[in-house]
C-alpha positions in Angstrom: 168.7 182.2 66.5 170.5 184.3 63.6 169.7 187.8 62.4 167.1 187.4 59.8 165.6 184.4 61.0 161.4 184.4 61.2 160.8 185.3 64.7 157.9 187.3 65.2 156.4 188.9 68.5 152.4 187.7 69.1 151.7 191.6 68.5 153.5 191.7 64.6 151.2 188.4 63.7 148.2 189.7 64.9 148.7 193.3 63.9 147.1 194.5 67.6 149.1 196.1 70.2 148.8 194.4 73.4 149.0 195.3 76.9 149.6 192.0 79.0 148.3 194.1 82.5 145.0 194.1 80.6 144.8 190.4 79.0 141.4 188.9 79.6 143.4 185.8 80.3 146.2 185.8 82.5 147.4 182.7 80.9 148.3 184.7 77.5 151.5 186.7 77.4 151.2 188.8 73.8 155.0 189.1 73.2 156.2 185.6 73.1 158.1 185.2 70.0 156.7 183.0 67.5 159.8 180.3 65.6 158.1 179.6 62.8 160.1 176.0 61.1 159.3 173.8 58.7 160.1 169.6 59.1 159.8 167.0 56.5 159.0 163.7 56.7 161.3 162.1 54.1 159.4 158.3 53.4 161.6 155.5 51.4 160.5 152.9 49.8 160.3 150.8 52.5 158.1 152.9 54.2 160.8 154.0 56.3 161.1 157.6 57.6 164.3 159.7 57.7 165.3 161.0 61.2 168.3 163.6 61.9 170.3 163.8 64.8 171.3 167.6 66.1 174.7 167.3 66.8 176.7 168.5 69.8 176.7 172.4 70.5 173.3 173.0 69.1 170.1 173.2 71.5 168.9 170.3 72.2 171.7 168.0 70.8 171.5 164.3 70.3 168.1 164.8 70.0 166.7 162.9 66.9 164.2 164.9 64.5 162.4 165.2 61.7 165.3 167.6 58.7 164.1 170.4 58.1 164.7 173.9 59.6 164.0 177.9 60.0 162.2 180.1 57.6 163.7 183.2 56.4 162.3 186.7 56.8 159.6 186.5 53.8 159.8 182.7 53.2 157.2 180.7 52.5 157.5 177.5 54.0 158.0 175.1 50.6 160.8 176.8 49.4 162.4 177.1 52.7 162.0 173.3 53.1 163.4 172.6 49.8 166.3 174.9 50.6 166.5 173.1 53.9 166.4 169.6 52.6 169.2 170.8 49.9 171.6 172.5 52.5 171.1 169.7 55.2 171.0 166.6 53.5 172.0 167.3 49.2 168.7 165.9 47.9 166.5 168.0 45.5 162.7 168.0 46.3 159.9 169.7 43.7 157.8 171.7 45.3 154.5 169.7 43.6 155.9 166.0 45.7 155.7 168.1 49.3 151.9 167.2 50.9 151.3 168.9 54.5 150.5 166.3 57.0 150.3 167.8 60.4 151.7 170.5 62.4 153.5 170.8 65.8 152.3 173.9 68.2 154.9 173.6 71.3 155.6 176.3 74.2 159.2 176.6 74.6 160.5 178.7 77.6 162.0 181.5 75.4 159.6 180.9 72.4 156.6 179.3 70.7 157.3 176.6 68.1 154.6 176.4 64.8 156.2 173.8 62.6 154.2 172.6 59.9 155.1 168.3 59.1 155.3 168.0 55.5 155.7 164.0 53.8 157.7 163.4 50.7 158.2 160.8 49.0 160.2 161.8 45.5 163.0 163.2 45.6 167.2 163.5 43.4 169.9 162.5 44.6 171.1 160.5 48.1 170.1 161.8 51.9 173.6 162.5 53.2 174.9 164.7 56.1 175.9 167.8 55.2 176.1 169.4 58.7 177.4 167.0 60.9 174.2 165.4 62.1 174.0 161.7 62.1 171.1 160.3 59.8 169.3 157.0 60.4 165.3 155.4 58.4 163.1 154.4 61.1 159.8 152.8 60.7 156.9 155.2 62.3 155.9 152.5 64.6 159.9 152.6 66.3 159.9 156.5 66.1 158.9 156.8 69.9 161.6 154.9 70.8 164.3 157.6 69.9 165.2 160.4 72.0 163.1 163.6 70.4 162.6 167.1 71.0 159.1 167.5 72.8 157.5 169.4 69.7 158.1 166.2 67.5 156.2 163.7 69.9 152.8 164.4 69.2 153.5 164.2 65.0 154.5 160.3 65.3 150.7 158.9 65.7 150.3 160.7 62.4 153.2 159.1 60.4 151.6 155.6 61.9 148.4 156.4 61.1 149.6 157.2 57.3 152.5 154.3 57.4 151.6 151.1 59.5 153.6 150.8 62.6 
């Protein structure tokens, strides 16, 4: 994670201090940090959905995933997921052709994930690799079948029940 990225303890979100020794359940630990990303369901006109792969030397590499990416401190997460979808892949997405779908809540060892899934299917300009990440369009019924981080899993019944398998 950079400097400046959205990481938040538990305590910061909620705006109560927190002492873990006294947590009614001993299940909760208050000052997990909380990723907040944004993904993006890019859909063709085939009904196909774009898929990235995270290159070597990142976590989690080879993995296949929906583009997308980090919020910045003060972001909200539209214009971080145009910016993402403009740095990643050099396409141009309005704000008003973004519709939430879903979102992924996943326990990481080191952090918790929140990672609202957001379709699109209007966009300028051509889907390319900017950073090295190999790109492929996969039908939703075929996205199971790739490799993906564990926090992506559970958002694939929800691109087939919007797509078709």
């Amino acid at each position: 994670m950079h400097e400046g990225d959205a990481v938040y303890d538990i305590v910061s979100v909620t705006g109560k201090e927190t002492d873990p020794s006294t947590s009614s359940s001993p299940d909760i630990d208050t000052r997990v940090k909380l990723l907040l990303v944004v993904a993006c369901a890019l859909i063709d006109s085939d009904n196909r959905v774009l898929v990235a792969q995270r290159p070597e030397g990142k976590a989690l590499a080879g993995l296949w995933e929906f583009p997308g990416g980090k919020l910045e401190a003060g972001e909200r997460p539209e214009p971080a997921l145009i910016r993402e979808l403009s740095e990643e892949l050099g396409i141009t997405v309005k704000e008003a052709c973004l519709a939430p779908l879903t979102f992924a809540s996943y326990a990481y060892p080191d952090f918790h994930l929140l990672m609202p899934l957001y379709i699109c299917r209007r966009w300028e300009g051509t889907a390319i690799s900017r950073e090295g990440q190999a790109l492929k369009w996969v039908r939703a019924g075929k996205l199971s079948q790739l490799a993906m981080p564990p926090a992506d899993e559970p958002l694939i019944p929800h691109l087939i029940d919007l797509l078709g398998a």
